[in-house]
PATISE-706113 format. One record per residue (C-alpha): residue number from 1; x, y, z; residue in three letters. Coordinates in pm, 1 decimal. Example, Ala and Ser with C-alpha at 12.3 -4.5 7.8 and 13.67 -1.06 7.14 Angstrom:
BEGIN
<1,<1230.0,-450.0,780.0>,"ALA">,
<2,<1367.0,-106.0,714.0>,"SER">,
//
This chain:
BEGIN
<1,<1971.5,547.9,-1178.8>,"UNK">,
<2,<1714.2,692.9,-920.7>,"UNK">,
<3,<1844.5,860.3,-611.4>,"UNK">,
<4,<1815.7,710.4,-247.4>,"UNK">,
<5,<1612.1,1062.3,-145.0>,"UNK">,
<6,<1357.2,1050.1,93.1>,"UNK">,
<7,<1142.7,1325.8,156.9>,"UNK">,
<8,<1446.7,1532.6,56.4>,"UNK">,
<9,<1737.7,1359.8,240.4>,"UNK">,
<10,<1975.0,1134.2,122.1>,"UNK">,
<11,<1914.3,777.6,271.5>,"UNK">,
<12,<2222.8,631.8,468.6>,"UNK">,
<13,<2315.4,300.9,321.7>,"UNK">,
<14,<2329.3,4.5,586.6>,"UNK">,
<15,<2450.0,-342.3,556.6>,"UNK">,
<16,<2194.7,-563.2,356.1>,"UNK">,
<17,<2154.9,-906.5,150.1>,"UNK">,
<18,<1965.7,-1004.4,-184.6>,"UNK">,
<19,<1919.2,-1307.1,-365.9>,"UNK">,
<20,<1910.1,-1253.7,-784.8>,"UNK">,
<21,<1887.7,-1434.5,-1090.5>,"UNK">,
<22,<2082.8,-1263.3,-1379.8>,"UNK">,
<23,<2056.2,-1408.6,-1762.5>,"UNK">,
<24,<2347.9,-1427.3,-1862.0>,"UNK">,
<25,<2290.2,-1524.2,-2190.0>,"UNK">,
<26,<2127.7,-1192.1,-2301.9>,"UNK">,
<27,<2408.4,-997.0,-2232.4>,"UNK">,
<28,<2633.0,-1231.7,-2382.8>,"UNK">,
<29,<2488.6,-1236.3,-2723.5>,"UNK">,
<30,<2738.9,-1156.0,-2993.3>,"UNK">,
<31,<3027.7,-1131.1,-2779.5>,"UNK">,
<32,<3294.8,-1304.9,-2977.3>,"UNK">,
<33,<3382.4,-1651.1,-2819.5>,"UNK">,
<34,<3727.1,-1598.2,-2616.2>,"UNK">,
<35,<3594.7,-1259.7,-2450.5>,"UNK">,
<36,<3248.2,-1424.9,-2292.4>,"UNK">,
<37,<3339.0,-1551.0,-1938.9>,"UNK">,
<38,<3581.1,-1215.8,-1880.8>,"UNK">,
<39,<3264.4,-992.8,-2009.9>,"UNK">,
<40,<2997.2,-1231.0,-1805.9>,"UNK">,
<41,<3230.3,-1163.5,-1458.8>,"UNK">,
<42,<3216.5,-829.3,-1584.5>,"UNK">,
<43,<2836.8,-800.7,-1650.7>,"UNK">,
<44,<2783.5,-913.4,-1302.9>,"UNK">,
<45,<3026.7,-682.7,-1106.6>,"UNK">,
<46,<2821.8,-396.8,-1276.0>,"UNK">,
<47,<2519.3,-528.8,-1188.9>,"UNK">,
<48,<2583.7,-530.1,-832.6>,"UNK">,
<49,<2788.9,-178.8,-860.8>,"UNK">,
<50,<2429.5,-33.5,-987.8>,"UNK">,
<51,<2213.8,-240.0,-723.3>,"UNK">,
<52,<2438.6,-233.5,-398.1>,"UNK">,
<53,<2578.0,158.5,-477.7>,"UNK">,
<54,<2882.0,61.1,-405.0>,"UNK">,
<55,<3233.2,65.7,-607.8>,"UNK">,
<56,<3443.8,-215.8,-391.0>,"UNK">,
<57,<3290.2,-546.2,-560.9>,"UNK">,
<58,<3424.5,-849.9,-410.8>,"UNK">,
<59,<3352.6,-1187.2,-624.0>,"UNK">,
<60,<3363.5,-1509.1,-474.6>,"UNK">,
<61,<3605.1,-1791.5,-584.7>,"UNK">,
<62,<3332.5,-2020.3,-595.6>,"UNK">,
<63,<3119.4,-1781.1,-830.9>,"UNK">,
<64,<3437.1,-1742.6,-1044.8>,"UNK">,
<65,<3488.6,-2099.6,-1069.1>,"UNK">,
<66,<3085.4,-2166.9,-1154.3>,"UNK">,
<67,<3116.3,-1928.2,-1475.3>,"UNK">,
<68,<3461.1,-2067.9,-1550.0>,"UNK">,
<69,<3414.2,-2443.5,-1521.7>,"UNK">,
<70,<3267.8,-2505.6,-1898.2>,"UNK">,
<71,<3556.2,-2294.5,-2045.6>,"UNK">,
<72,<3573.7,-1918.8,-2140.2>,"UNK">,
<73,<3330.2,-1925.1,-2442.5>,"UNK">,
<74,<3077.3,-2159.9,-2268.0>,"UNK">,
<75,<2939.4,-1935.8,-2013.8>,"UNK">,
<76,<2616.9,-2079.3,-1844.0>,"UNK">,
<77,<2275.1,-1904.5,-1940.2>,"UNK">,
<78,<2199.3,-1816.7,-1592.4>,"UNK">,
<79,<2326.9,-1784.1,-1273.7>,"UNK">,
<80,<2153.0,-1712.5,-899.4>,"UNK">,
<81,<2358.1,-1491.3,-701.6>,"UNK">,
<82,<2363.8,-1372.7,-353.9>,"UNK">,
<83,<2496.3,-1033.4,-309.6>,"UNK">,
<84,<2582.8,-873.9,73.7>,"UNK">,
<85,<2665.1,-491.4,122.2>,"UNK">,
<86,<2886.1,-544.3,416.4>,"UNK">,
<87,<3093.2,-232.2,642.6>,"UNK">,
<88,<3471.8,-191.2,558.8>,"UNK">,
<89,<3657.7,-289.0,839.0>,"UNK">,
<90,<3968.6,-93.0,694.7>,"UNK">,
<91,<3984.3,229.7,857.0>,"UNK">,
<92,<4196.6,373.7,546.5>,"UNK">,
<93,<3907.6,242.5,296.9>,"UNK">,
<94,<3833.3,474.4,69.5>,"UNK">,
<95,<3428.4,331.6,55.1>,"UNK">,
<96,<3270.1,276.4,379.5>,"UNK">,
<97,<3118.5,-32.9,258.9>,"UNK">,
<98,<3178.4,-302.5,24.2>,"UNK">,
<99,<2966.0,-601.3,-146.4>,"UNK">,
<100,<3017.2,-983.3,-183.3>,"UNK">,
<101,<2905.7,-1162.0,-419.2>,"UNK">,
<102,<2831.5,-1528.5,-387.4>,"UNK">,
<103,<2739.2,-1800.2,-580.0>,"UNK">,
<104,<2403.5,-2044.7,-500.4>,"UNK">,
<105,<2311.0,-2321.5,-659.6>,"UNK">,
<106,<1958.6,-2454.2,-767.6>,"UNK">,
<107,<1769.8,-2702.5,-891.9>,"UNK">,
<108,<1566.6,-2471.4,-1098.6>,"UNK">,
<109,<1529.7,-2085.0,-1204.3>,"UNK">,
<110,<1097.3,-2145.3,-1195.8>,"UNK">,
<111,<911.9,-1908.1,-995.7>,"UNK">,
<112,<1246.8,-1748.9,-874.2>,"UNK">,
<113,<1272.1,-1375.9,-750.8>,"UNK">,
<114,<1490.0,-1135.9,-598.4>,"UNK">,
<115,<1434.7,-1223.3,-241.2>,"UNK">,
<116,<1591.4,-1075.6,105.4>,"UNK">,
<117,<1797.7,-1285.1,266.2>,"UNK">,
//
C-alpha cells in the first residue's frame, strides 16, 4: 500500500469519482459454489477500501442485485463499477468520508479503463 506523502506531508483526501472494471472471475476461482456471490461483494468492498482509503463502504442495491441476479454460485465474470469518496454528513462519524459504490452497465469491457468521472 503506498502512502499519500508528498514531499513529506500527508495528502488530505477530498471528495473524488472513478470508473473500474474488476474480474471477478479471477478472484473467484476455487471458491466453493454457495460462498461465490458473498466472497465477490466481498472482493469488491476491499477493493474500494484499498483504492478510496476509506473504511465506510457503501454498496448500491442495484450493484447487489447485478451480482445476485444469476444466483449465488453464478457470479458474472466482470463487472464495471463506479466508486465516489463522498464527505460524512454525520457529525458523530467516526470517518470523515465515506465511498459509494455503484453499478454501470455496458455493452462491452474492450478498450475499457479506469477513468475519472
Amino acid at each position: 500500500k503506498m502512502p499519500r506523502v508528498k514531499d513529506g506531508k500527508k495528502k488530505e483526501l477530498e471528495q473524488v469519482t472513478r470508473d473500474y472494471t474488476i474480474n471477478l472471475h479471477k478472484s473467484l476461482q476455487s471458491i466453493q459454489f454457495k460462498k461465490r456471490a458473498p466472497r465477490a461483494i466481498r472482493n469488491i468492498r476491499r477493493f474500494a477500501q484499498t483504492q478510496m482509503f476509506t473504511k465506510d463502504v457503501r454498496i448500491d442495491t442495484s450493484l447487489n442485485r447485478f451480482i445476485w441476479h444469476t444466483g449465488i454460485k453464478n457470479v458474472p465474470r466482470k463487472v464495471r463499477i463506479r466508486i465516489s469518496r463522498k464527505k460524512n454528513d454525520d457529525e458523530d462519524a467516526k470517518e470523515k468520508f465515506f465511498c459509494l459504490i455503484q453499478h454501470l452497465q455496458v455493452d462491452s469491457f474492450k478498450d475499457l479503463k479506469t477513468e475519472n468521472a
